[in-house]
N, C-alpha and C positions, 0 to 999 in steps of 0.2 A: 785646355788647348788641344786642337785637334790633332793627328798622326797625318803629315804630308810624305806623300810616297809619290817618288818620281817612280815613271814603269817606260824604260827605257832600251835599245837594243844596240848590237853592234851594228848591224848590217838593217837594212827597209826590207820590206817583203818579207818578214816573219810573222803578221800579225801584231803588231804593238800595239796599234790604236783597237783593233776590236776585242783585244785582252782587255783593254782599258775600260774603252766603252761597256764589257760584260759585266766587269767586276764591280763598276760604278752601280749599274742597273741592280744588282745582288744585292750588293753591300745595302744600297739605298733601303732594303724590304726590314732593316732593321737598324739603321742607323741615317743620319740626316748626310749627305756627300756630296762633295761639288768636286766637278771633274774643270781641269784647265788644261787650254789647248795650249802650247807652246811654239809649235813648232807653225813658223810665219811663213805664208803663201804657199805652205803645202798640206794644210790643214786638211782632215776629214774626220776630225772627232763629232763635227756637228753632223755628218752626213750618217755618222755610225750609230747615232741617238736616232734619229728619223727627226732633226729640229730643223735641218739648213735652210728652211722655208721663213723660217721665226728669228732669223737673225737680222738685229737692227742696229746695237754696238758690240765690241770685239773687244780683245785683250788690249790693243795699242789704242784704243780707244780711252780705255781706263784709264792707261800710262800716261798719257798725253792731256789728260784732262777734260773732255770733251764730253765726258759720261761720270754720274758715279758707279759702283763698283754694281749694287744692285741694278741698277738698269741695264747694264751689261747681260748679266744672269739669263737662261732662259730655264724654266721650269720643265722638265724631260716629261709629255703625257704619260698618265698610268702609273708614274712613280712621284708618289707627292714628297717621298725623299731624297728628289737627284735634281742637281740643276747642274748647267754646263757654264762657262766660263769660255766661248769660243774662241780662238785666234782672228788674225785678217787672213781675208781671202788672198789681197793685195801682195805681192811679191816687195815691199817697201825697205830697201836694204840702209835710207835712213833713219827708218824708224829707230829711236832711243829705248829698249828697256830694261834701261839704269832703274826706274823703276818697280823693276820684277818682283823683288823679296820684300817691297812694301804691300802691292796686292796680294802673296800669298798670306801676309801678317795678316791684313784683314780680313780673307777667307778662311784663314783660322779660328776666326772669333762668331762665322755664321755655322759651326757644322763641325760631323766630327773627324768625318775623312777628309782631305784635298787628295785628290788622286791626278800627277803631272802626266800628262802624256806629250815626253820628249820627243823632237829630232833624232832621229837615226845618226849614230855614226859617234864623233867626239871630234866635232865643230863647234864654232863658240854657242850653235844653240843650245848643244849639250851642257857645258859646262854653265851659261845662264840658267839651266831647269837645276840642273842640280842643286845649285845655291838658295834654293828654295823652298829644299827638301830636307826631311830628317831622315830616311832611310830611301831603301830603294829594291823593286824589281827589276830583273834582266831577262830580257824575254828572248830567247834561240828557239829555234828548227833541229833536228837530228842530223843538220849535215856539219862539213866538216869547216866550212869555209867561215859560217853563221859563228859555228863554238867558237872559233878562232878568233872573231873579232866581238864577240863576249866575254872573251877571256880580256881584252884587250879593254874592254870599259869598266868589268867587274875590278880589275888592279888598278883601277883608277877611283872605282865607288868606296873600295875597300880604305883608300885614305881619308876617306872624307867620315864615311858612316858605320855605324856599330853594326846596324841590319841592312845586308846585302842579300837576297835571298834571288834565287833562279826559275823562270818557269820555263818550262819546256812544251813547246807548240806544235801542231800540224806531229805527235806520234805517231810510226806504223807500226803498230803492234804484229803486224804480217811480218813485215821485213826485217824488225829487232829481233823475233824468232828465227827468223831463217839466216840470223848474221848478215844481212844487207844494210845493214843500218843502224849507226850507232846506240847502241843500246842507253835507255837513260841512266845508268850504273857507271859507264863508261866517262859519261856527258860529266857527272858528278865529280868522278874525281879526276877530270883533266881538269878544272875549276875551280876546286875544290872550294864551294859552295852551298850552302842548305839550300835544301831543294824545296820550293813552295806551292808546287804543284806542276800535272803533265796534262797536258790536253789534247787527246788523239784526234787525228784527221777525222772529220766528219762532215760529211754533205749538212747536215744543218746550220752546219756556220755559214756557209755559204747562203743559202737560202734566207737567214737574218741580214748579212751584210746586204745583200739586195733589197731588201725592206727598210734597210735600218731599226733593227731592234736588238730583244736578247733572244741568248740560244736556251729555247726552254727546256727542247725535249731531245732527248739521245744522249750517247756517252759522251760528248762533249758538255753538254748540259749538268751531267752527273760531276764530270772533273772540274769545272769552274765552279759549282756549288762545293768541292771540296777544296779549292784553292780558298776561297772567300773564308771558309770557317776557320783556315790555317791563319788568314792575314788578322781574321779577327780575336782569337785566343791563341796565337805564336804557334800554332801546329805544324806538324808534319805528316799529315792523313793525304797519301796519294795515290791519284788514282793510276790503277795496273793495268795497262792497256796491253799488257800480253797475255794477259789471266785466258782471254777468249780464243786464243791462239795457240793453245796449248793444250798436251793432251789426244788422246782419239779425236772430239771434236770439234777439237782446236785446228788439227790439222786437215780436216774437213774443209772447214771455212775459210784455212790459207790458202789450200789450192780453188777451192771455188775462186776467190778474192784475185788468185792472178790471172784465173780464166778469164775472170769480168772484165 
């Protein structure tokens, strides 16, 4: 049976879906993974893959009947082992998916991740992804509002699941140094959570999310290949986005970095 991990946040606008999206693309280079979109009419997991062109049936599609589970599927180019499981585009607040925990059962038995990529927040979309899931990520930002309302899903994941693990997204390793910005030390034990990886700010995410792909090259490339090795042997090898910031030439590069 395969490991379903909801990857999940408190607040939108942290990156969840292209945490998702990355770690699916990763994960895929060694194992077989299907990503599922959850979160209804405000979907972009398909747009994060580069498939949204390729979409013909949806999740409430499944639910409803109208497709089986593989025609839904779309095949991620370049990765023969990633397929996506998209949402509706549709804002449809009748759609039924009661459901849910039957299609993840049978995504279970194609593969060996399902990786959920929930709704924002802890609305009933939340708490429908979770019920789907054996474990779970929690994806925050270094600010203070983000932790606040992570802290506020993780004591909700914590009843449910044995593994609740934390990623921490958008790092300034400038700013943690110079005390601007919560340091991931801090993040950790306001939380008090394992930490599964840190993903510093970098312009190449950006540059994927407008393509729709993965982040290959740069320190963000390097810390999501160490977040994946974590989810897949239970580590905690993370990457130190202050390591460059510190130091004679550390400090070099902070003050450049605020001049810029």
């Amino acid at each position: 049976m395969s490991r379903r991990i909801v990857i999940t946040s408190g607040k939108g606008g942290v990156g969840k879906t292209s945490v998702a999206a990355n770690l699916g693309m990763k994960l895929s280079k060694t194992h077989r993974v299907i990503v599922m979109d959850t979160d209804i009419g405000l979907n972009n997991l398909d747009m994060a893959l580069g498939v949204e062109n390729r979409v013909v049936y949806d999740l409430v599609d499944c639910i409803e009947g109208r497709c089986r589970i593989k025609q839904a599927l779309i095949d991620v180019p370049d990765y023969p082992g990633l397929s996506v499981l998209p949402s509706s585009h549709a804002l449809d607040l009748t759609a039924s998916l009661s459901g849910l925990d039957e299609i993840a059962e049978k995504l279970s038995a194609l593969c060996d991740f399902v990786l959920i990529d929930c709704p924002a927040g802890v609305e009933n979309g939340f708490y429908r992804s979770i019920s789907c899931a054996t474990e779970a990520v929690v994806v925050t930002t270094p600010h203070i509002s983000c932790v606040r309302d992570a802290g506020k899903v993780i004591s909700i994941l914590k009843s449910r699941f044995e593994n609740v693990s934390l990623l921490v997204n958008r790092a300034r390793g400038d700013l943690m140094v110079a005390g601007k910005m919560m340091s991931v030390e801090e993040i950790v034990s306001l939380l008090s959570v394992s930490l599964i990886g840190v993903i510093p700010e970098d312009d190449a995410v950006s540059v994927s999310q407008a393509s729709g792909g993965e982040v290959r090259q740069g320190i963000a490339a390097d810390a999501l290949d160490l977040a994946v090795t974590n989810i897949i042997n239970r580590e905690n090898y993370i990457y130190d986005c202050t390591k460059r910031y510190r130091g004679l030439f550390g400090s070099v590069r902070k003050n450049l970095r605020n001049i810029v």
